[in-house]
Backbone as numpy.savetxt, mean C-alpha at the origin, in Angstrom:
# Nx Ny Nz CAx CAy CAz Cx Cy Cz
-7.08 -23.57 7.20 -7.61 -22.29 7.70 -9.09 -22.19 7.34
-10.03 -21.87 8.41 -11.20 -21.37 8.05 -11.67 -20.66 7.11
-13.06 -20.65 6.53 -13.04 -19.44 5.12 -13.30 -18.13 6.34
-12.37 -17.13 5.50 -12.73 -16.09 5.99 -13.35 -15.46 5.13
-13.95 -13.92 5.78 -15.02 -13.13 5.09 -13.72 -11.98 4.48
-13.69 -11.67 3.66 -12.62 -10.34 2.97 -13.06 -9.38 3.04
-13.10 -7.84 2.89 -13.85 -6.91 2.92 -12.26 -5.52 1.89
-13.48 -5.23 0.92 -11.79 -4.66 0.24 -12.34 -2.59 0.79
-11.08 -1.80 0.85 -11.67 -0.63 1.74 -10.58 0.49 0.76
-11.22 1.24 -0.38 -10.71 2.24 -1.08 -10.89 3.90 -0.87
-10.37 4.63 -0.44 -10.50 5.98 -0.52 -10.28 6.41 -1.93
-11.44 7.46 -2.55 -11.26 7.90 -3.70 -11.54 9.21 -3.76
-10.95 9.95 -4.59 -10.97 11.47 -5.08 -10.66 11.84 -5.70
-11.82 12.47 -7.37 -10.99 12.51 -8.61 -10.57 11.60 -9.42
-10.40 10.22 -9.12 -9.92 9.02 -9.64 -9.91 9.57 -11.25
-10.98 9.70 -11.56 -10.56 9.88 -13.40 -10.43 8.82 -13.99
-9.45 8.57 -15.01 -9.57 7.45 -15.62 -8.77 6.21 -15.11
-7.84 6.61 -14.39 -7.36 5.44 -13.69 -8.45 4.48 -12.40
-9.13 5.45 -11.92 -9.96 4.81 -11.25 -11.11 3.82 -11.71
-11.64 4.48 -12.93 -12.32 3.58 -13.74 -11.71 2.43 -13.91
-10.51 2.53 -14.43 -10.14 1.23 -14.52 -9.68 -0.06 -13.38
-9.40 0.74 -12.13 -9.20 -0.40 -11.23 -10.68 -0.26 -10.67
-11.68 0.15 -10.34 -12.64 -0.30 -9.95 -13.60 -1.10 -10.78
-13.17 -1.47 -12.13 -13.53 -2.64 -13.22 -12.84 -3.51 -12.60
-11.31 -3.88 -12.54 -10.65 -4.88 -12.15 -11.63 -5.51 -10.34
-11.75 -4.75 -9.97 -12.27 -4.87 -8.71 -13.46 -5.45 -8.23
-14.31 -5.21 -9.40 -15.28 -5.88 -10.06 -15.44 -7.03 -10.45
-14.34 -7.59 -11.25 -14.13 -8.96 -12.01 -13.77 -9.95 -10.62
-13.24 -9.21 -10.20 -12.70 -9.86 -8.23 -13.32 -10.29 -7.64
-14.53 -9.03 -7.30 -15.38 -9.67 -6.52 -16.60 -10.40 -7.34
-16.80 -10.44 -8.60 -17.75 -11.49 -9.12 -16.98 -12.66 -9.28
-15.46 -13.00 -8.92 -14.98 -14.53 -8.39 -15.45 -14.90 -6.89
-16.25 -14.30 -6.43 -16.15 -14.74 -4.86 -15.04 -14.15 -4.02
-13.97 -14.04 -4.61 -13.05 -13.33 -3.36 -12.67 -12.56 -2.52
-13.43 -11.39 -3.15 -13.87 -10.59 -2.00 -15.39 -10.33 -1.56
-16.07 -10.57 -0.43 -17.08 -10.39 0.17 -17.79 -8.75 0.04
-17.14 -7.97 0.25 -17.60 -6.57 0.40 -16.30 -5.34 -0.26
-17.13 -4.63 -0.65 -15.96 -3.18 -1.54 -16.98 -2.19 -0.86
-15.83 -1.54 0.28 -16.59 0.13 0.22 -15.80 0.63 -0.55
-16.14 1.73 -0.71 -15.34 3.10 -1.25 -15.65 4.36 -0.52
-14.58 5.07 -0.44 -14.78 6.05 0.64 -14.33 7.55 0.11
-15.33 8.21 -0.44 -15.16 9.27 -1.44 -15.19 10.35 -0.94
-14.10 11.50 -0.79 -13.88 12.64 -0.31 -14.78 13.61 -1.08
-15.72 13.73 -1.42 -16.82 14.47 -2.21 -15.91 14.66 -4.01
-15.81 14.05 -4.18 -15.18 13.82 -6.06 -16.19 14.92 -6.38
-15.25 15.81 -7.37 -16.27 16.42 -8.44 -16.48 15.86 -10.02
-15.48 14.61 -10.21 -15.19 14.29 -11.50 -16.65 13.23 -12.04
-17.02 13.13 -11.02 -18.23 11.50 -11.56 -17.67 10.53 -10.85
-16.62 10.40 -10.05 -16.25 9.15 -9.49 -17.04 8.36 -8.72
-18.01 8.67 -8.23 -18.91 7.98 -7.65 -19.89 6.91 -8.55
-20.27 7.58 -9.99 -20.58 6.56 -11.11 -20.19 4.89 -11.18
-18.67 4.84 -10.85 -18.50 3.64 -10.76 -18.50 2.87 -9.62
-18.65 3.19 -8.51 -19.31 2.37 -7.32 -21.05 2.38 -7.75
-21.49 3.16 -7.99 -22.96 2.51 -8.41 -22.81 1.59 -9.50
-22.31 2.11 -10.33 -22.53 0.92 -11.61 -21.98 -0.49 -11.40
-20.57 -0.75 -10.58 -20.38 -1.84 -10.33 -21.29 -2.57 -8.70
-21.89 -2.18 -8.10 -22.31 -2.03 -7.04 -21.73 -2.12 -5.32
-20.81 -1.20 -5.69 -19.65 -1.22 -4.41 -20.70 -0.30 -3.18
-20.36 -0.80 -1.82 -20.97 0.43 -1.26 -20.27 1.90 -1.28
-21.08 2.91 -0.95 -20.35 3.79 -1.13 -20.49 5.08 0.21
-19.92 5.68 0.60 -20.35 6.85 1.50 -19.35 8.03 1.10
-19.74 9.38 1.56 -18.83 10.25 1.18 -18.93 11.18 2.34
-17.60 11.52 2.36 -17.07 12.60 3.07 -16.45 14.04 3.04
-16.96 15.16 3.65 -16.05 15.89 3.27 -14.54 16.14 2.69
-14.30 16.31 1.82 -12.95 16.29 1.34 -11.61 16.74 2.57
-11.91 18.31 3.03 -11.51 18.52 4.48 -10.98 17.44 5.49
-12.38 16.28 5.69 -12.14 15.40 6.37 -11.09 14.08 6.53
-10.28 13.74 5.26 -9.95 12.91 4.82 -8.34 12.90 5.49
-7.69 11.58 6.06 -6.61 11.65 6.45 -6.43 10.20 6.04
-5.16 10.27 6.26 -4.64 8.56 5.90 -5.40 7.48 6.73
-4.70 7.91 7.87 -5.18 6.73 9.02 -6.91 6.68 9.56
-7.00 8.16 9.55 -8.75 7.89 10.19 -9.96 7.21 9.03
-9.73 7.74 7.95 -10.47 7.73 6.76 -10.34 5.58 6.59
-9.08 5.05 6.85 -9.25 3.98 6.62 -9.55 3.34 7.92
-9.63 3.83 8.94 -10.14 3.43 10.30 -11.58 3.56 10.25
-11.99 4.59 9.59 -13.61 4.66 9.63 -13.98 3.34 8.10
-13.11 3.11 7.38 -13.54 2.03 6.55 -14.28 0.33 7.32
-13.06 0.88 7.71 -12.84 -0.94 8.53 -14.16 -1.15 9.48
-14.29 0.14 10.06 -15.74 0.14 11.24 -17.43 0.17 10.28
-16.99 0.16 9.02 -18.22 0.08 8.36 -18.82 -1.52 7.92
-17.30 -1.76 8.02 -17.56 -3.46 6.87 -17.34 -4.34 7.91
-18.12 -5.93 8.08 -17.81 -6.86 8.11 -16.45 -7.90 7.78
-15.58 -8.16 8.09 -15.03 -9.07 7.43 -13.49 -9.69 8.37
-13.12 -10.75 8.61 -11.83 -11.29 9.07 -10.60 -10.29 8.64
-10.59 -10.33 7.45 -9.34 -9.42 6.48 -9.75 -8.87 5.51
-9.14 -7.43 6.04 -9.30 -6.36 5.03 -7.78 -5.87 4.58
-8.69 -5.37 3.12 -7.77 -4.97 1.86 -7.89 -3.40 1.77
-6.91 -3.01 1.47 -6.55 -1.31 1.38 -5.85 -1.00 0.34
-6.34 -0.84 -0.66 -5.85 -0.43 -2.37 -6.30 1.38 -2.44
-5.63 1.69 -3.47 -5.96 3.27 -3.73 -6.08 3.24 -5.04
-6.94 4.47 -5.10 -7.58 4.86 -7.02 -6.80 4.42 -7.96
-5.68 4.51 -7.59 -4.35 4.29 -8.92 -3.87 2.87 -8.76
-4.45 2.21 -7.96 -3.83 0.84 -8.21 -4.25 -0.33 -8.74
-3.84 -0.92 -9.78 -4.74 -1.50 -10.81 -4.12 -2.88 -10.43
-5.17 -4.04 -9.72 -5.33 -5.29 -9.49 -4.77 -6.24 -10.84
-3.73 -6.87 -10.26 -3.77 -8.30 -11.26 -4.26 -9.41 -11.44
-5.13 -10.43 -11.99 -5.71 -11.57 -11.72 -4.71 -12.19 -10.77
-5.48 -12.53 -9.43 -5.09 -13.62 -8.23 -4.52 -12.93 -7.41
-4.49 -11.05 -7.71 -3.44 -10.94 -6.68 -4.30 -10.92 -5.27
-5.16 -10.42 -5.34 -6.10 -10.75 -3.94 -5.75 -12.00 -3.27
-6.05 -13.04 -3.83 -6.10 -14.22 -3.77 -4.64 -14.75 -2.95
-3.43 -14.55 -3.33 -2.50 -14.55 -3.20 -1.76 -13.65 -2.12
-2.66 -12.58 -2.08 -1.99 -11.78 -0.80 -2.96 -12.19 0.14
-3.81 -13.01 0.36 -4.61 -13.02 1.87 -4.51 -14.62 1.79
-3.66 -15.52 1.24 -3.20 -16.96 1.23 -2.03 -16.61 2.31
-1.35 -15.86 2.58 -0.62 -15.68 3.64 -1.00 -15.96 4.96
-2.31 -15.39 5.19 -2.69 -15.63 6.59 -3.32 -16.74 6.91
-2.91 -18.15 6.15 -2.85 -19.07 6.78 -2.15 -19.39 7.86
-0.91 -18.99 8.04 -0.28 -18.26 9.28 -0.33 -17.56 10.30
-1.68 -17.92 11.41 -1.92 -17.62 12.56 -0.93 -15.99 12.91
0.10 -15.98 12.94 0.99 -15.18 13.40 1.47 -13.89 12.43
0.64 -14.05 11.29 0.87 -13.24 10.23 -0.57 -12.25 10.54
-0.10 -10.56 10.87 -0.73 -9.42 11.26 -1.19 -8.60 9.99
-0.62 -9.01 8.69 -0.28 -7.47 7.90 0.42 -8.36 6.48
-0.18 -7.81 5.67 0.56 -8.29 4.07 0.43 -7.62 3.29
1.86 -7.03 2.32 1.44 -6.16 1.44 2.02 -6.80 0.24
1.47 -6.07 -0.82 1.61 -6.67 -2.44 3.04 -5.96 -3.24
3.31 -6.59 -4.06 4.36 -6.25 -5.17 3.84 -4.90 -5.64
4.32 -3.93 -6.40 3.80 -3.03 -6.88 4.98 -2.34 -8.17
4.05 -2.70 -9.13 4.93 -2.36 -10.38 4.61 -0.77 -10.97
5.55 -0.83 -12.02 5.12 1.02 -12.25 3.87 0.82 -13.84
3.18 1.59 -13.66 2.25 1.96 -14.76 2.70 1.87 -15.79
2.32 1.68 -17.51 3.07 1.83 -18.70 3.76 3.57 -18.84
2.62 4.10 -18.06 3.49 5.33 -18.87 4.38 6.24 -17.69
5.08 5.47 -16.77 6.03 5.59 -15.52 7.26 6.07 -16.45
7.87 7.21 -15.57 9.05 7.98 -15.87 10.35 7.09 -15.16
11.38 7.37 -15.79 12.77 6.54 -15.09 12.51 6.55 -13.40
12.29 7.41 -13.43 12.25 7.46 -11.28 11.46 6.63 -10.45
10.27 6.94 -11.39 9.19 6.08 -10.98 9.17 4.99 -11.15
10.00 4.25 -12.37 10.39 2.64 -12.53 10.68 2.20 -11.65
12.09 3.09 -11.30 13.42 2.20 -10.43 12.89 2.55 -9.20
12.47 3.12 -8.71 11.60 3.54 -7.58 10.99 1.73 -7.37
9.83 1.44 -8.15 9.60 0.15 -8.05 10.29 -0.92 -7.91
11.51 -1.01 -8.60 11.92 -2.08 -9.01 12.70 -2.21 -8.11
13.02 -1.56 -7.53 13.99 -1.33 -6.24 13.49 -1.52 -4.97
12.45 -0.98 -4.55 11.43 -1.58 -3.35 10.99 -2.77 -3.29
10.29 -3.21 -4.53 9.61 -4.01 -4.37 10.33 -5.40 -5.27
10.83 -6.66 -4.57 11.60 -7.18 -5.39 10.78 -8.70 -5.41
11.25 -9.45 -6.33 10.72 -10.39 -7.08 10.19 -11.78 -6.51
11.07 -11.91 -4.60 10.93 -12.98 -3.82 10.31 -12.01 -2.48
9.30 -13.35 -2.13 8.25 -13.30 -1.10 9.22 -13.25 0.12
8.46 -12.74 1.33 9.26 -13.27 2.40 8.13 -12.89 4.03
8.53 -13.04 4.74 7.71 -13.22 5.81 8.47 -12.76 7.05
8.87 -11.42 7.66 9.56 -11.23 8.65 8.84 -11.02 10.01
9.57 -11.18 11.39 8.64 -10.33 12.71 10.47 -9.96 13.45
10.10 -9.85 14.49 11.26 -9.39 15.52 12.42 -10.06 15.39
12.71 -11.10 14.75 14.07 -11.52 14.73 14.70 -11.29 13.70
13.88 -10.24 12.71 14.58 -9.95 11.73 15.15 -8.09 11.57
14.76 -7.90 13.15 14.90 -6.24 13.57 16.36 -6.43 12.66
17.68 -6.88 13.66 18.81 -6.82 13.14 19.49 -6.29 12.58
18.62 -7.77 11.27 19.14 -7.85 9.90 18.78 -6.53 9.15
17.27 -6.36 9.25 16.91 -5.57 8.43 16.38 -3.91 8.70
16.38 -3.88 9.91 16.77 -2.41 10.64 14.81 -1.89 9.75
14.46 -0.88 9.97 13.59 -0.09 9.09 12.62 -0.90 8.08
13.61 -1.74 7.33 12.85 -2.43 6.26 11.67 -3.19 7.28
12.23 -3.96 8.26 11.34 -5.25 8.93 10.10 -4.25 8.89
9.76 -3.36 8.83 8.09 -2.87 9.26 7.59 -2.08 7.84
8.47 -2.22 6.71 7.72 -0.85 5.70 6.61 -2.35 4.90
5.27 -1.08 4.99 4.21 -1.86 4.89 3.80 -0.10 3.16
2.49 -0.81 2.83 2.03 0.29 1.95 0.77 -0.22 2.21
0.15 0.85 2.02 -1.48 0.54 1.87 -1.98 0.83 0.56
-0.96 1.24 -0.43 -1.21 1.04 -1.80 -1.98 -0.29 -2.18
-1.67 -1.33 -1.66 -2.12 -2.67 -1.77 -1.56 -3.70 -0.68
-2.56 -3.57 0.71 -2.46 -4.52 1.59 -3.41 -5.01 2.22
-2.81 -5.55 3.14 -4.29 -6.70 3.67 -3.80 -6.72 5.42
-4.81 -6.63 6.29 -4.51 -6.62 7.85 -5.65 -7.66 8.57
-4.99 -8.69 9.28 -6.21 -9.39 10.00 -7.05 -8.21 11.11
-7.81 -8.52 11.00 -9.13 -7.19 11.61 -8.98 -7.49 13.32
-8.81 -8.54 13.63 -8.96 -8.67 15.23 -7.50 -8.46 15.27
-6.30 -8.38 15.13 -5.03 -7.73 15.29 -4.80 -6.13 15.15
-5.21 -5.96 14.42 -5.49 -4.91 13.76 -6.28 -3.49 14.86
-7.61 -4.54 15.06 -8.12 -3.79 16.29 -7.32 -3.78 17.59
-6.94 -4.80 17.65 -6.31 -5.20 18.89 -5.09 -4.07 19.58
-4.39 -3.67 18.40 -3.20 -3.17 18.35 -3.74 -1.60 18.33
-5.09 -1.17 17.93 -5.46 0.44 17.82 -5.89 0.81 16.80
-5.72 -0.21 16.04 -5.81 0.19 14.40 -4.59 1.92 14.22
-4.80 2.40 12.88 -3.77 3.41 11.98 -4.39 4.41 13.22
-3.16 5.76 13.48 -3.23 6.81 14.32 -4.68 7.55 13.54
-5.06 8.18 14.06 -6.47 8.86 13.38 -6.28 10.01 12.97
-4.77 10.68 12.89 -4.61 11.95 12.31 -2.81 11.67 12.11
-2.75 11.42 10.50 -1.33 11.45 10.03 -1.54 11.78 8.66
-0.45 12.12 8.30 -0.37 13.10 6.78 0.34 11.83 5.98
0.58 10.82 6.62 1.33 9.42 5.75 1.84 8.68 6.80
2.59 7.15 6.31 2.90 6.19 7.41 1.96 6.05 8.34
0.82 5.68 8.09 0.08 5.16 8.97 -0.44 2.94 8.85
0.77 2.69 7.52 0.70 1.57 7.51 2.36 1.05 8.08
3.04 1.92 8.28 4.36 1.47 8.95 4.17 1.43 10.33
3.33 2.38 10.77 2.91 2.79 11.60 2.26 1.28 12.85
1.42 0.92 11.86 1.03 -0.46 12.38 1.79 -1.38 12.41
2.22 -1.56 11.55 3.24 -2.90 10.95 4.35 -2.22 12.28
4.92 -1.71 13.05 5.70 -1.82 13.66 5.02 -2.16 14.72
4.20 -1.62 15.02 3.47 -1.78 16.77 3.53 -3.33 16.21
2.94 -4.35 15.17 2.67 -5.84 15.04 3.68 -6.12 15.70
4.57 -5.85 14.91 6.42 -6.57 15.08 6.74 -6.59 16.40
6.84 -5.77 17.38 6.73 -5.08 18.14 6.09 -5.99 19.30
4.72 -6.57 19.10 3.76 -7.28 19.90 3.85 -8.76 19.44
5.01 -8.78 18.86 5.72 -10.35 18.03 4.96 -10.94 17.29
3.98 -10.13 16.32 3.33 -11.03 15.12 4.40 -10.09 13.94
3.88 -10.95 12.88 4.37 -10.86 11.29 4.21 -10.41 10.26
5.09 -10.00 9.47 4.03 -8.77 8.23 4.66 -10.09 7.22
4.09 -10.07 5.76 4.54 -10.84 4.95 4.27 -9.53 3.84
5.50 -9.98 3.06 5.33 -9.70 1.46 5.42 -10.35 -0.01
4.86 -10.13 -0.29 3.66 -11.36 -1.22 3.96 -11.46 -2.88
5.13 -11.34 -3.22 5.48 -10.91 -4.85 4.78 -11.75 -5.54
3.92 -12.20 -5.63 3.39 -12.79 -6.68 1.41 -11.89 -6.11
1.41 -11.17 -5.53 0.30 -10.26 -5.22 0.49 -8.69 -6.20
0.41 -8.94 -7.66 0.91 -7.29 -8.02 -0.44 -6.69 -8.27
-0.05 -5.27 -7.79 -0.80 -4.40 -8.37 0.44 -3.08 -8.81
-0.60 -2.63 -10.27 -0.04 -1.54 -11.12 0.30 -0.56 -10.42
1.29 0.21 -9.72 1.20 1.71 -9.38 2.34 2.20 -9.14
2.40 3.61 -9.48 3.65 4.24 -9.47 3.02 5.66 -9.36
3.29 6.91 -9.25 3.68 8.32 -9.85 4.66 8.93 -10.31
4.58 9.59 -11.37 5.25 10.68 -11.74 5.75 11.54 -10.89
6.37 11.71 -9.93 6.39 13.08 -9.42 7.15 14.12 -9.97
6.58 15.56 -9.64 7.19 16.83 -9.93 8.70 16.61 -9.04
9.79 17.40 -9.19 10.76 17.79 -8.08 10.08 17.97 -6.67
9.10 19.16 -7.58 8.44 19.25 -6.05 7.49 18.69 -5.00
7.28 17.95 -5.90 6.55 16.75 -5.59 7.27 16.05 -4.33
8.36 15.37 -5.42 9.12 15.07 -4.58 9.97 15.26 -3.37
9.89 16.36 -3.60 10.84 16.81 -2.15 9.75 16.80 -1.17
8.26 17.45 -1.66 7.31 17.36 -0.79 7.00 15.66 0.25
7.19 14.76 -0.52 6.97 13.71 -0.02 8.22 13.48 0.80
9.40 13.59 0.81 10.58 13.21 1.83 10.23 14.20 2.66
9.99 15.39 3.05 9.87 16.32 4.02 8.81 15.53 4.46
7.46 15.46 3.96 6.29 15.06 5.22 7.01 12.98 5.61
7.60 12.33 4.81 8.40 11.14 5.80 8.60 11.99 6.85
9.97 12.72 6.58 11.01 13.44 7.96 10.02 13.65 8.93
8.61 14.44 8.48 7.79 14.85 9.80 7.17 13.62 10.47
6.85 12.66 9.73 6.40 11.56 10.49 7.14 10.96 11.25
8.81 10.31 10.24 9.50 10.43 11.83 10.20 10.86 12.41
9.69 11.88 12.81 9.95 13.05 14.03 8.95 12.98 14.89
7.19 13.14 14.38 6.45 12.53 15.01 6.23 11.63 15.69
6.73 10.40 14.96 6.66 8.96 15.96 8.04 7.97 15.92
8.98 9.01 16.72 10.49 8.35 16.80 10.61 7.25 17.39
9.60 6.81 17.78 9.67 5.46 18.44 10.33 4.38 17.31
9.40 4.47 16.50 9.37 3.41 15.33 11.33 3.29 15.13
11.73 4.27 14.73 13.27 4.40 14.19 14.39 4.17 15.31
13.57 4.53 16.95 14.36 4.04 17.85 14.22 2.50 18.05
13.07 1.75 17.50 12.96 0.61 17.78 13.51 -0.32 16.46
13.93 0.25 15.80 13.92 -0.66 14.37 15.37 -0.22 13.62
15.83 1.34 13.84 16.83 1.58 13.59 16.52 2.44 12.00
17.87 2.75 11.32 17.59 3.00 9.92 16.98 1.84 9.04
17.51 2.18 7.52 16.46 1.47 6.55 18.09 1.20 5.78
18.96 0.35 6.53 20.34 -0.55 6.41 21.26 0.62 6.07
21.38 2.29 6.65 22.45 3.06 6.60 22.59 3.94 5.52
23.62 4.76 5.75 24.38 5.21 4.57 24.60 4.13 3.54
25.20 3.24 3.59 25.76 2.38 2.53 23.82 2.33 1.61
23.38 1.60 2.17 21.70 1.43 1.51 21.40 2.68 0.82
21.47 4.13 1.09 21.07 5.18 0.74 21.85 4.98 -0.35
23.49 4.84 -0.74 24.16 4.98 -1.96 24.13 4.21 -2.51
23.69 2.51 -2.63 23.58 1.71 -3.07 21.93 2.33 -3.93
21.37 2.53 -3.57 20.04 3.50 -3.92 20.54 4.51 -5.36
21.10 5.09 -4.57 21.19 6.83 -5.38 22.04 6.05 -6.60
22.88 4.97 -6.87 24.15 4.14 -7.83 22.94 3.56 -8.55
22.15 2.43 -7.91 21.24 1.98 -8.92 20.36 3.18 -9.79
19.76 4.29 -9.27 19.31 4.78 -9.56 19.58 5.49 -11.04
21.32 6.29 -10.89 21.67 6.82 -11.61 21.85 6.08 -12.69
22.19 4.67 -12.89 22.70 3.18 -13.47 21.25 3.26 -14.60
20.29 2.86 -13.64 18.95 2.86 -14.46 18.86 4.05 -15.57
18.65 4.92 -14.89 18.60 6.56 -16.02 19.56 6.43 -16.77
20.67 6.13 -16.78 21.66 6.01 -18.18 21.20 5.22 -18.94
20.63 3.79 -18.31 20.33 2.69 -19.50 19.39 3.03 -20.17
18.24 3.63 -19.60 16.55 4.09 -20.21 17.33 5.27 -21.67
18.12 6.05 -20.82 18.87 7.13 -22.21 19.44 6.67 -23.44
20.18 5.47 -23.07 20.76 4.87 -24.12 19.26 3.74 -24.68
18.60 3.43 -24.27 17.68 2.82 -25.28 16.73 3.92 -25.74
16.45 4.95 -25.50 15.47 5.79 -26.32 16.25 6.51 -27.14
17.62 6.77 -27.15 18.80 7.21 -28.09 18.81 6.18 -29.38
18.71 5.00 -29.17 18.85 4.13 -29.89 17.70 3.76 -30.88
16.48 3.77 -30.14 15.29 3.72 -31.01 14.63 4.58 -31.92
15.44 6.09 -31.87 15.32 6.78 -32.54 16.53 7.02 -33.65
């Protein structure tokens, strides 16, 4: 494969101290050569977050906070930078040595549209937020497109832009992310790929740190705006189906509960 040019594309707001710290990691990255260009795309931060795109020398532009949506905000990234393949990480996600490296070694594969990374939970991640990880994101790589609708119903297209990578002329090709969504605007793509018979890969040996805490309400907040997305774009679920059924949902909610007992019985114990 040709060298390509990389271009890495972060929305930030508030970052705080987690941001400090992955835009150090991000740093050490691109003084290996591996990535070509870092914007950052700052919804007007009041915290200082902008400090560390100057100090490490990322470009930087800012936007009204107002302005900021999933899909447009990283659509206006991509139209700023140069590069074959671009990377889409967020404030909270803290880079591992090679994972760059390792998630854009995929597209040696002509037919590969879209790659996203492993994603582990933070040290100081709550039971939910563990198994949340450990459960999505599992330990072997794999590489699906349309012949794996089937098998894998929903799964074949879930992409994150927590930490991924999209070839830029596919990418364009296909419309790039909708320009006004409240979330799923990387499933969003990753299905139209599948769809137009290219390939998403997922890359377990690509980790980056990230998880949240969520409130209840948090949480419920985030399954309601899914439901609205797809309701919004039922295509995706008419074309792909569920995410493997009822049975998958309780196989879910069993591990889940499984985990929280064990975490109880070891902090019972250490005390």
């Amino acid at each position: 494969m040709k060298e390509q040019r990389v271009g890495l594309v972060i929305p930030t707001y508030n970052g705080g101290e987690l941001w400090a710290k992955a835009s150090n990691k991000i740093f050490e990255i691109k003084e290996n050569k591996i990535i070509d260009e870092v914007l950052v795309i700052d919804s007007s931060s009041t915290d200082g977050s902008k400090k560390w795109s100057e100090l490490y020398g990322f470009k930087h532009i800012t936007i009204p906070g107002g302005e900021f949506n999933h899909g447009g905000t990283r659509n206006l990234g991509l139209n700023e930078i140069q590069c074959d393949i671009v990377i889409f990480t967020t404030q909270d996600a803290i880079l591992i040595p090679n994972s760059i490296k390792n998630l854009i070694d995929v597209f040696c594969d002509d037919q590969v549209a879209a790659a996203y990374g492993r994603q582990l939970p933070h040290d100081d991640a709550n039971p939910i937020a563990i198994h949340a990880r450990l459960f999505n994101y599992k330990k072997d790589s794999y590489v699906v497109g349309i012949q794996q609708k089937k098998e894998m119903g929903l799964k074949t297209v879930f992409m994150s832009n927590s930490f991924s990578a999209y070839r830029t002329t596919y990418f364009r090709e296909l419309g790039g992310f909708p320009n006004k969504t409240i979330l799923g605007e990387d499933m969003y793509l990753a299905a139209k790929a599948v769809l137009a018979g290219y390939k998403i890969a997922y890359v377990a040996n690509a980790i980056a740190l990230h998880s949240h805490n969520y409130s209840p309400i948090e949480e419920f907040k985030r399954y309601f705006d899914i439901g609205v997305f797809h309701r919004n774009e039922g295509w995706i679920r008419a074309s792909f189906g569920g995410a493997g059924g009822r049975g998958q949902k309780i196989h879910y909610l069993r591990n889940e509960i499984s985990f929280e007992k064990c975490c109880v019985v070891v902090a019972v114990s250490l005390h």
